[in-house]
C-alpha positions as CSV (number, residue, x, y, z in Angstrom):
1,X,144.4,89.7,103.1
2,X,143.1,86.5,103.3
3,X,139.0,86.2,103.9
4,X,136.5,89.1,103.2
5,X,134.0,87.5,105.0
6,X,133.1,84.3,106.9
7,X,129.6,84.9,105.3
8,X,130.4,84.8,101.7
9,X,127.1,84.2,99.7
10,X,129.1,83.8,96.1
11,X,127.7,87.4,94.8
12,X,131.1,88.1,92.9
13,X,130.7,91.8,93.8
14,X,134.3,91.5,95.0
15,X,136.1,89.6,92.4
16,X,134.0,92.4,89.7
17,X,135.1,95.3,91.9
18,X,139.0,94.5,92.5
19,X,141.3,96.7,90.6
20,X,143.8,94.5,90.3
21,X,142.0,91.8,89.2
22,X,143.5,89.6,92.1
23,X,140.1,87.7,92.9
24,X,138.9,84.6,91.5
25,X,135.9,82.7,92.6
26,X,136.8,78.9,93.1
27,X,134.6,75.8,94.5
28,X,134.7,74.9,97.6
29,X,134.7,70.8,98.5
30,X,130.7,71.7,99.2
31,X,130.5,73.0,95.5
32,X,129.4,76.4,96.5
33,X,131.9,79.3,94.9
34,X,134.0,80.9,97.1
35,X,136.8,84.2,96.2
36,X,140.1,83.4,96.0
37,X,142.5,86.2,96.5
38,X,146.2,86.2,95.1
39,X,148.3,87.4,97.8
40,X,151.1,88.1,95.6
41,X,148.8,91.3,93.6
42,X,146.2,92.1,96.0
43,X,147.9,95.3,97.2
44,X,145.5,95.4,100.9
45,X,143.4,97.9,99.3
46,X,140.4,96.9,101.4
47,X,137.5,97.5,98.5
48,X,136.9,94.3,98.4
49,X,135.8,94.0,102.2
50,X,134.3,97.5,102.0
51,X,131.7,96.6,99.3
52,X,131.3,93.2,100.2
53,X,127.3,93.9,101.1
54,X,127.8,90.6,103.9
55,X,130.1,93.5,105.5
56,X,128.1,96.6,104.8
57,X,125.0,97.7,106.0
58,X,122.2,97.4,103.4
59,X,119.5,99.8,102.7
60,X,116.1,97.7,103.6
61,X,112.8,99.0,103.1
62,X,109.1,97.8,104.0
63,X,106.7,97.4,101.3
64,X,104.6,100.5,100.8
65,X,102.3,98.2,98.5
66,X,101.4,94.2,99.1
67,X,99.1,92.6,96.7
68,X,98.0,89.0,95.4
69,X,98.3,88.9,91.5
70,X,97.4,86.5,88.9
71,X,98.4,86.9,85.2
72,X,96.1,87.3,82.9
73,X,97.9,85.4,80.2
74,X,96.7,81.5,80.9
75,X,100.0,80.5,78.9
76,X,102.6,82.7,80.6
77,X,101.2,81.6,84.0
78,X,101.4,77.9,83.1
79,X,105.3,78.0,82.5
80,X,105.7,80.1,86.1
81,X,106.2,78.9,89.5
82,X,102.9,81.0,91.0
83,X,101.5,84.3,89.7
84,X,103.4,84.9,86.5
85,X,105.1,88.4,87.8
86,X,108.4,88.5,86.3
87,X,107.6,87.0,82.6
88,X,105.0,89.9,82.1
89,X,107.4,93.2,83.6
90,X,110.3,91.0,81.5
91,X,108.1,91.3,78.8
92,X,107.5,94.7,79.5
93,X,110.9,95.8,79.2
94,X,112.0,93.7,76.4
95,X,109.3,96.2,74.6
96,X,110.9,99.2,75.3
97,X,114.1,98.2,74.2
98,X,115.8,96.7,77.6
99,X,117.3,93.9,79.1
100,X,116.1,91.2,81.5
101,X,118.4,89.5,83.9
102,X,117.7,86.1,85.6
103,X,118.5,82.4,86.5
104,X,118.6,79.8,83.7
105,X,119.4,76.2,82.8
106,X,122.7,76.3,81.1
107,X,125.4,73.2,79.4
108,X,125.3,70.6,81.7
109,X,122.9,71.6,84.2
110,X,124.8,74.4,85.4
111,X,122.1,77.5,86.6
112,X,123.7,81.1,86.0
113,X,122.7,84.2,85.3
114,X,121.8,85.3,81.9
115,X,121.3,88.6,80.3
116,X,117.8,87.8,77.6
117,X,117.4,90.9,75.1
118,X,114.7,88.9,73.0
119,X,111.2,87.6,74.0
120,X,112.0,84.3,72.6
121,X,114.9,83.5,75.1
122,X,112.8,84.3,78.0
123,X,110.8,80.8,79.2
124,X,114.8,80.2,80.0
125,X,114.0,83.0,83.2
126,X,110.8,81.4,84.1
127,X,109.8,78.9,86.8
128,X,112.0,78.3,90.1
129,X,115.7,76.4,90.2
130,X,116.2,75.6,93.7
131,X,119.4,75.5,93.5
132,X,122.2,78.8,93.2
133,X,122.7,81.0,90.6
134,X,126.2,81.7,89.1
135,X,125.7,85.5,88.9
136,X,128.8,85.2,86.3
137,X,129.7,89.0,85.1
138,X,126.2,90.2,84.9
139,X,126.7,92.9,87.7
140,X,129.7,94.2,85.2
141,X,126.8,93.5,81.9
142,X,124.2,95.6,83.9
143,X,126.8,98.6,84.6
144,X,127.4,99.0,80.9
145,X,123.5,98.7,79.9
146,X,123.1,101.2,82.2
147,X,125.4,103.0,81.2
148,X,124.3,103.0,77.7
149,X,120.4,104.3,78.9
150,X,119.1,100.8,78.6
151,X,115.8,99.7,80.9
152,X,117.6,96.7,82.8
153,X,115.5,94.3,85.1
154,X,117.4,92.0,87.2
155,X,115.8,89.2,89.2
156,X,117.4,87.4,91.8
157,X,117.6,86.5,95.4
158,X,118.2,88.7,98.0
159,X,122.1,88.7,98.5
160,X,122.4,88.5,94.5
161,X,119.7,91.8,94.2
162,X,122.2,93.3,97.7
163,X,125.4,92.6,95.2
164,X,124.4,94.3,92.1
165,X,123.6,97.3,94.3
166,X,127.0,97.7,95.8
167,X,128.6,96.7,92.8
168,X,126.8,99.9,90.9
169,X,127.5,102.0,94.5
170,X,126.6,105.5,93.5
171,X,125.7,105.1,90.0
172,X,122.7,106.3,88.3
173,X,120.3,103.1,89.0
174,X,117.0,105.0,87.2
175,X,116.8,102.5,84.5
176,X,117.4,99.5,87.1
177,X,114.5,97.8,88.5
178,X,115.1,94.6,90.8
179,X,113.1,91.5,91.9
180,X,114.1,89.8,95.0
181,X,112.8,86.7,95.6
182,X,111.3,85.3,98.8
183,X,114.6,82.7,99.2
184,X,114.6,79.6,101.6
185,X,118.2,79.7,100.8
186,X,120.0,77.7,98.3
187,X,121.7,74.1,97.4
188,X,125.3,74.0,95.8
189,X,125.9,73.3,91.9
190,X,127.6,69.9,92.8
191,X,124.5,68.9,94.6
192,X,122.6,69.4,92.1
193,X,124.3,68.1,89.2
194,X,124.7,64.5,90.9
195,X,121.5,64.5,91.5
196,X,120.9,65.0,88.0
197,X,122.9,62.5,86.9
198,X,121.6,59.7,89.6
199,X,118.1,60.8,88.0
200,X,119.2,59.9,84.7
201,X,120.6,56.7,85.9
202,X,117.8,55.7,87.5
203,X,114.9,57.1,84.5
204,X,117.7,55.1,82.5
205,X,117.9,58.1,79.9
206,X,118.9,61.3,79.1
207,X,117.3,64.2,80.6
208,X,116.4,67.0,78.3
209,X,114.0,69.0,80.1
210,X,113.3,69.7,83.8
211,X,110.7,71.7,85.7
212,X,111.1,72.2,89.7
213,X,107.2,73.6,89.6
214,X,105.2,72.0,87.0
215,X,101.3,72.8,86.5
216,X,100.1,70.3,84.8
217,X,98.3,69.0,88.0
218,X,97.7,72.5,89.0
219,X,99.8,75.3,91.5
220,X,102.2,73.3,93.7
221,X,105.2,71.5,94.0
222,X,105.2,68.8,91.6
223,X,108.4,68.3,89.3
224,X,108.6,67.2,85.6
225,X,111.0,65.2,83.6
226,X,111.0,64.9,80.0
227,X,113.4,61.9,79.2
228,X,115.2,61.9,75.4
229,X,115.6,58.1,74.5
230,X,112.1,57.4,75.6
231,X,110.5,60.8,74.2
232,X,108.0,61.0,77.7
233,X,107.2,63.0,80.6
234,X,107.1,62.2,84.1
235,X,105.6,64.1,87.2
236,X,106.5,63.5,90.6
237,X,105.5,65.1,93.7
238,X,108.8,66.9,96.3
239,X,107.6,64.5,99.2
240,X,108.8,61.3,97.5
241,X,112.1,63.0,95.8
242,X,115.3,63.1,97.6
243,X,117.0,66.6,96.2
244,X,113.4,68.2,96.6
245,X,112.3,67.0,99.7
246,X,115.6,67.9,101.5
247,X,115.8,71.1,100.0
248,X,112.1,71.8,101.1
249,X,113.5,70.6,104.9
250,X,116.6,72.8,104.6
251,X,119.1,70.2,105.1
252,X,121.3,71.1,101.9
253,X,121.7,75.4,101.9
254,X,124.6,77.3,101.9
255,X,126.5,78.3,105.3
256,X,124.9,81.7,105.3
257,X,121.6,81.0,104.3
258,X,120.9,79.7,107.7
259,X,121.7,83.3,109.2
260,X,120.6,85.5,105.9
261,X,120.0,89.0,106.8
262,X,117.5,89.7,104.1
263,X,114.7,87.0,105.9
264,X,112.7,89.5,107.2
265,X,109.7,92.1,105.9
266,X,112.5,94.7,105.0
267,X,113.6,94.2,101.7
268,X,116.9,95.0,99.5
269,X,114.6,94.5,95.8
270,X,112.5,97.5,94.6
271,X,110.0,94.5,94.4
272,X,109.2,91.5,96.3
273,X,107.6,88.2,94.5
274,X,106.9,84.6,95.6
275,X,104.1,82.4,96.0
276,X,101.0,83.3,97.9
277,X,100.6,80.0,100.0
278,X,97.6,80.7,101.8
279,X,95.4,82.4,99.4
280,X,92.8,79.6,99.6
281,X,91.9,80.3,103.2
282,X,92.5,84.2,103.1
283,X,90.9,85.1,99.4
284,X,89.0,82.2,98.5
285,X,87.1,84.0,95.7
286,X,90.6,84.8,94.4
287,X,92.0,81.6,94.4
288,X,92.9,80.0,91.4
289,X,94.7,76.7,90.4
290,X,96.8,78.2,87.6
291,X,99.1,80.0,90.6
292,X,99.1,83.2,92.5
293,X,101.4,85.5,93.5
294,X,102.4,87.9,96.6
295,X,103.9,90.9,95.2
296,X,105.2,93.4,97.4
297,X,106.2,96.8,96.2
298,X,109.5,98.3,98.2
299,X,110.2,101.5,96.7
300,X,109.1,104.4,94.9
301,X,110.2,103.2,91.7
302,X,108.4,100.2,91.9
303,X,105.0,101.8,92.9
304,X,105.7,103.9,90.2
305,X,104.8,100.4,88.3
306,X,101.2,99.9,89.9
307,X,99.1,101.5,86.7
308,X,101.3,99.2,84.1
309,X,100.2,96.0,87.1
310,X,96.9,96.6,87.1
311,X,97.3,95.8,83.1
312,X,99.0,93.0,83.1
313,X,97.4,91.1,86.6
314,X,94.3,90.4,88.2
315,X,95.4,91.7,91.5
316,X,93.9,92.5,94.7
317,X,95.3,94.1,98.0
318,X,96.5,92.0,101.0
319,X,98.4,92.6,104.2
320,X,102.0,91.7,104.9
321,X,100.4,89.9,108.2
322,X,98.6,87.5,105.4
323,X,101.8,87.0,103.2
324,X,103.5,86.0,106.2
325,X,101.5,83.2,107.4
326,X,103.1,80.5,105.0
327,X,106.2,82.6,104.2
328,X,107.9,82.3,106.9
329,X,111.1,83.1,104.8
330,X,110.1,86.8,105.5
331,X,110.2,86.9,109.2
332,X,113.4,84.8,109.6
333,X,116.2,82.3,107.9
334,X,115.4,78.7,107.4
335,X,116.9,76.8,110.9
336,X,119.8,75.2,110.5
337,X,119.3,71.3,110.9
338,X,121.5,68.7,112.7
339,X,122.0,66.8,109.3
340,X,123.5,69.9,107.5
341,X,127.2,68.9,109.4
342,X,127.4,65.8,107.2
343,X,125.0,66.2,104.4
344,X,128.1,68.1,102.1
345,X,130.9,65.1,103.5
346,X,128.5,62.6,102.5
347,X,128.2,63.7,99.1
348,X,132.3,63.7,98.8
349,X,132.6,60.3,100.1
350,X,129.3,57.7,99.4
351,X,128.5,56.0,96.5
352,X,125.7,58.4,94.7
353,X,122.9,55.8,94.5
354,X,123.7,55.2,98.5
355,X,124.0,58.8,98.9
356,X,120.4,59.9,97.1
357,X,118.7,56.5,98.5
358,X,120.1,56.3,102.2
359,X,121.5,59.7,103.4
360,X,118.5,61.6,101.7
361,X,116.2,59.5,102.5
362,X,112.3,60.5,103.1
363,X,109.4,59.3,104.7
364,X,106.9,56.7,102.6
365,X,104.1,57.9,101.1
366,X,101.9,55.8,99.2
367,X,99.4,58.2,97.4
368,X,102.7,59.8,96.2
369,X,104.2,57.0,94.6
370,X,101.3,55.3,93.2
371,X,100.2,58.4,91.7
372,X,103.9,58.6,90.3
373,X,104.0,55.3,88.5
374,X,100.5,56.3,86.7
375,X,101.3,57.2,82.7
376,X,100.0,61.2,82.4
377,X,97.3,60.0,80.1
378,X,95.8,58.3,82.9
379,X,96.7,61.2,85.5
380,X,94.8,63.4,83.2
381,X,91.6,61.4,82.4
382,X,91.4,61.1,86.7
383,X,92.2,65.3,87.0
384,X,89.1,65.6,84.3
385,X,86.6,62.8,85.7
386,X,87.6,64.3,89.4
387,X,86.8,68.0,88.3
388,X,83.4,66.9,86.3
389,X,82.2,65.2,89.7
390,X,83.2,68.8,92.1
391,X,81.5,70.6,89.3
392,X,78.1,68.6,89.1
């Protein structure tokens, strides 16, 4: 056997599943992680093709409950991307004694799954890393917490949330509540960690902390850097950053991203979260600058949730008609653009200042930059001056 699929998304059900432990997950020259099968024990059992849930046929459901939410913690919500929906059901669980699963900076600037048990390890969870996941063995963690009677919630995108569930297959999932994510689809690692490193290169220091959605100007898509040597923080905006802009254009996702079978209103995840782009126009007395959220609710289980939402949210009803106006991830996959058949060979073979200047390359924008050069202090005496003269 030689390929399970010619869609692979990197879930590791397969190498987690194999009996004969024959499956290894490997780079590819992209950087995105592939299985590897060793011909010489795989016996042609076929599990591995059987579960894979790229091969299989998933169980989808539409939401049976679609609401904008807002947490009503001011400090939880400034460290999320939007709403603040997974930090407070993490939260949630971690208080009756389970286990949250989720993406999270690791050495290096590696992103993988982690499993957090304590409250204190879970900012690591929160805000967006566009870039994938390394599931690791958290589908084999999850089995044994489960198996052990411990509350488990695992967030994830789409094709991760479709693994874990073939991975479990029949096993008693009560306990198990999942989040899939409203995915554009994803970078590779390598991608990302050159970009990291031209970043440094060029903020001439080392980067200690990074945020793909800071707040600090309000809900958008600004990024933050906090550099070491010189002990300071700088926001920028994703039109006048190369790894952000391009993601944002689709020009740097995984193969099967660009024909994902989970971009659509169906869902694999008990529950549905992302942003609620939009809300402005369709809720304006609902609107708020700290973020909001679209949650949708999938199954049973997770309406089972809505008393323990209505806590922990300020939340309000909405259509999936609504949602869908600027999420256009649930209708269909990101298109696939022309300069996605070079993007990856250009990484291998430019120089990585060329590379981040020249092949990702973005259009000017003045505001953006001049804004960007501005020290925060001065940022934030204009956000206060501008928000005294709306308010007169």
């Amino acid at each position: 056997m030689n390929q399970i699929t010619e869609f692979c998304t990197g879930c590791r059900t397969c190498e987690q599943l194999c009996p004969k432990s024959c499956i290894t997950m490997e780079y590819s020259s992209e950087g995105f992680i592939e299985p590897r099968i060793d011909v010489l024990k795989c016996v042609d059992c076929g599990l591995c093709q059987k579960k894979c849930p790229q091969n299989i046929s998933n169980q989808l459901s539409l939401p049976k409950g679609i609401y904008a939410v807002r947490n009503k913690n001011d400090n939880e919500i400034l460290r999320s991307a939007s709403g603040g929906v997974f930090v407070a059901l993490a939260k949630y669980f971690l208080e009756q004694g389970g286990a949250c699963v989720g993406a999270a900076y690791m050495d290096n600037w590696n992103v993988g799954h982690i499993i957090v048990k304590d409250e204190k390890d879970l900012p690591r969870l929160q805000s967006s890393k566009y870039v994938q996941s390394d599931t690791m063995q958290t589908y084999t963690e999850v089995q044994k917490l489960l198996k052990n009677g411990i509350k488990v919630l695992f967030s994830g995108t789409p094709c991760q949330v479709a693994g874990l569930k073939s991975f479990l297959g029949n096993a008693d999932t009560t306990n198990l509540l999942t989040i899939d994510l409203i995915c554009h689809g994803v970078p590779s690692i390598k991608l990302f960690k050159s970009y990291m490193t031209w970043l440094e290169k060029k903020m001439g220091g080392c980067i200690i902390s990074f945020n793909f959605r800071d707040k600090s100007a309000g809900w958008g898509l600004n990024y933050r850097i906090k550099i070491k040597t010189r002990t300071k923080t700088k926001t920028k905006s994703c039109v006048i950053d190369p790894y952000y802009y391009h993601f944002l254009q689709g020009n740097t996702y995984r193969e099967c991203c660009y024909r994902c079978k989970y971009c659509k209103a169906q869902r694999i995840g008990d529950m549905t979260i992302g942003d609620y782009w939009g809300i402005e126009e369709i809720m304006p007395e609902f609107f708020s600058k700290k973020g909001i959220s679209c949650l949708l609710l999938n199954s049973e289980k997770a309406m089972s949730y809505i008393s323990l939402i209505q806590s922990f949210f300020y939340i309000r009803s909405s259509t999936l008609t609504d949602v869908m106006k600027h999420q256009h991830n649930l209708l269909a996959p990101t298109p696939r653009p022309q300069l996605r058949d070079t993007v990856y060979q250009s990484l291998n073979n430019e120089d990585v200042n060329y590379f981040f200047k020249e092949v990702l390359g973005y259009p000017p924008n003045c505001k953006a930059e001049f804004l960007s050069m501005l020290p925060e202090w001065i940022k934030n005496q204009l956000r206060r001056i501008l928000f005294r003269l709306k308010n007169r």
